[in-house]
C-alpha positions in Angstrom: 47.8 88.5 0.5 48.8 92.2 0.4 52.3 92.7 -1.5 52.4 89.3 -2.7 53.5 89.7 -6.6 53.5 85.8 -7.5 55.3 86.3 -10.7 58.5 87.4 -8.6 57.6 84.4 -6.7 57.3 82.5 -9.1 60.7 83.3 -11.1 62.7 82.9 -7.8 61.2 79.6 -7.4 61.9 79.0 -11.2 65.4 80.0 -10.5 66.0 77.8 -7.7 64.9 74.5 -9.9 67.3 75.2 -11.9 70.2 76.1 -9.9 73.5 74.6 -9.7 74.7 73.5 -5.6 78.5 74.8 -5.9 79.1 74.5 -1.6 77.3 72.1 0.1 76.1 72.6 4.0 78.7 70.1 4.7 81.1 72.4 3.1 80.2 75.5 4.5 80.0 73.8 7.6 83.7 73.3 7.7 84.5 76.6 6.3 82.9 78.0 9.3 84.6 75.6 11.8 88.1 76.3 10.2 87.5 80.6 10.1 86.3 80.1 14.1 89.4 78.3 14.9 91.5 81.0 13.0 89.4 83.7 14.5 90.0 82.5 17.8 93.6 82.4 17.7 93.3 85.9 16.5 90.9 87.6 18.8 90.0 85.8 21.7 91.8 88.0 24.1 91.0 91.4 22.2 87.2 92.0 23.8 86.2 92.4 19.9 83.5 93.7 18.7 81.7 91.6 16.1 80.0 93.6 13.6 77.1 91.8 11.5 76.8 93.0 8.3 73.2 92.7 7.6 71.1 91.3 6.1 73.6 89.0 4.1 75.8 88.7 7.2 73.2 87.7 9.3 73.3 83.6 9.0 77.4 84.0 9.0 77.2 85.7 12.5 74.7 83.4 13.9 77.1 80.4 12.3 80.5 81.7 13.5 79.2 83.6 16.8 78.3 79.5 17.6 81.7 78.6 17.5 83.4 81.4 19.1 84.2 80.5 22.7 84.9 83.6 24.2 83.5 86.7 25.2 82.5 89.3 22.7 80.2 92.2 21.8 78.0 92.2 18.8 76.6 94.7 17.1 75.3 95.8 13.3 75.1 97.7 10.6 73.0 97.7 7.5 74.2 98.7 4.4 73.2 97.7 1.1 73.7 98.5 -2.7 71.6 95.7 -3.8 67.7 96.7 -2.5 66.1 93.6 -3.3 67.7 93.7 -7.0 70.4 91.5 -8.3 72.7 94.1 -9.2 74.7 96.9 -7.0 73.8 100.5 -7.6 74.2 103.4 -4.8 75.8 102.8 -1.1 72.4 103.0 1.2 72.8 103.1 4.4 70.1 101.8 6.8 71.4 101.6 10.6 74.7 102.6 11.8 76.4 100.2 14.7 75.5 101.9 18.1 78.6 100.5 20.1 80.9 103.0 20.5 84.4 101.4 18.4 86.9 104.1 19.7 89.8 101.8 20.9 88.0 98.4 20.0 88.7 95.9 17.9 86.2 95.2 15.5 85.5 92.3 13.3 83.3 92.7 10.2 81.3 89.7 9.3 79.2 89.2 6.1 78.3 86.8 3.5 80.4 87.8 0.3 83.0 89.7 -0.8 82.9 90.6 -4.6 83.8 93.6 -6.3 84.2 95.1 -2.3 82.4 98.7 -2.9 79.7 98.0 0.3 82.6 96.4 1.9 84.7 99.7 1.4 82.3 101.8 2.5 81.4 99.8 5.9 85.5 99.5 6.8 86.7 103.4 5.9 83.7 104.3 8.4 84.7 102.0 11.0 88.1 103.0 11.4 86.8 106.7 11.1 85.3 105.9 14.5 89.2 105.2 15.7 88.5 101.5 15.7 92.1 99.6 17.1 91.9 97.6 14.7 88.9 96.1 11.9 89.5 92.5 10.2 87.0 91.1 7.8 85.2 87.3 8.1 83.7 86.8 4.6 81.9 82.9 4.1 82.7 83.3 0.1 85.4 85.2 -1.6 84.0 85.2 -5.1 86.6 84.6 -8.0 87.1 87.3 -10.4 89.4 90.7 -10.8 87.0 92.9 -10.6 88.0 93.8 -6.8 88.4 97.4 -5.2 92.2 98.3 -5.5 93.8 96.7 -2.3 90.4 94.9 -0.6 90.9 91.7 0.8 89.0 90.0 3.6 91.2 88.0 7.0 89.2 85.1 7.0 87.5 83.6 4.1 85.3 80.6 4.2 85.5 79.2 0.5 86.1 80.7 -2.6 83.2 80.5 -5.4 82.9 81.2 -8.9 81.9 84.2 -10.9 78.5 83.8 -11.0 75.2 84.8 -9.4 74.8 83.2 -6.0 72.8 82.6 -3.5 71.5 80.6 0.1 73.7 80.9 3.2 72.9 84.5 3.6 72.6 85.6 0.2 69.7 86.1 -1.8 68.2 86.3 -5.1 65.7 89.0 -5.3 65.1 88.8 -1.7 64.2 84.8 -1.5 66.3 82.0 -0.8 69.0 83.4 2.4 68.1 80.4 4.5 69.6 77.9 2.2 71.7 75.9 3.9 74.5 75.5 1.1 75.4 78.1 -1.9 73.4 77.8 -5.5 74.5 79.6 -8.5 72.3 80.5 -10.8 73.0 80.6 -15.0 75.9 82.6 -16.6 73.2 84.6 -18.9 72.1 86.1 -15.7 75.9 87.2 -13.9 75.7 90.5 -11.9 76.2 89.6 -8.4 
């Protein structure tokens, strides 16, 4: 197979053994079910504009967009500080939305918030397309307080523990999104 390096393979399989579940799909089932309801209330009669985040935000949209009865546009963006690593380094950007947000009211959706620098990025450019308004839908919240000054997300799934984790959109060195549940991985390997 061309590009197949079986010792990355390997270690993410490794890495998966060993894993601890902290959500279950039940779990993050519910979280989704609870944000949709609260999203609902919030934006059914806006027209939004929901904005996947990819490629973390990409399970979160398909899950939410599921439960969201009532008209919307979607779109997405990719930015990334992450490239297939497990920690951040430079804000890359790889596709800008291509609905026009002037007067909308968009809703970012994506799979984590932790220290928020991506997250920063992607909203101060939104609202510098004169955006009505931008609100945030982020499954996991993670606990810590290493957070950008003043970043917060509107709808929050579940809140997880400083650790590496992964499944439910998130990765570990590009494996592992479709997970239905959330796995953290050991605390001698923290970054994400």
């Amino acid at each position: 197979m061309s590009g197949f390096d079986r010792q990355r393979y390997d270690e993410a399989r490794a890495v998966y053994a060993g894993a601890d579940c902290l959500i279950s799909e039940s779990e993050i089932n519910a979280a989704y079910d609870r944000m949709a309801t609260e999203i609902s209330r919030d934006l059914a009669e806006l027209d939004p504009v929901v904005m996947c985040v990819m490629l973390g935000g990409l399970q979160a949209t398909a899950e939410l967009g599921k439960r969201l009865a009532f008209p919307f546009e979607l779109d997405y963006l990719h930015a990334t500080r992450y490239r297939g690593d497990t920690a951040g380094g430079e804000l890359v950007w790889k596709v800008s939305p291509s609905l026009r947000l002037n007067g909308r009211h968009v809703l970012i959706v994506d799979d984590i918030i932790d220290e928020g620098h991506t997250l920063a990025a992607i909203l101060e450019a939104i609202r510098g397309q004169g955006a009505a308004s931008v609100s945030t839908a982020m499954l996991l919240l993670k606990d810590h307080d290493r957070r950008a000054p003043g970043l917060s997300a509107d709808y929050v799934g579940c809140t997880v523990a400083d650790r590496y984790v992964f499944g439910s959109g998130m990765d570990y060195k590009g494996y592992y999104r479709q997970l239905p549940g959330v796995w953290a991985i050991g605390q001698a390997d923290d970054s994400r």
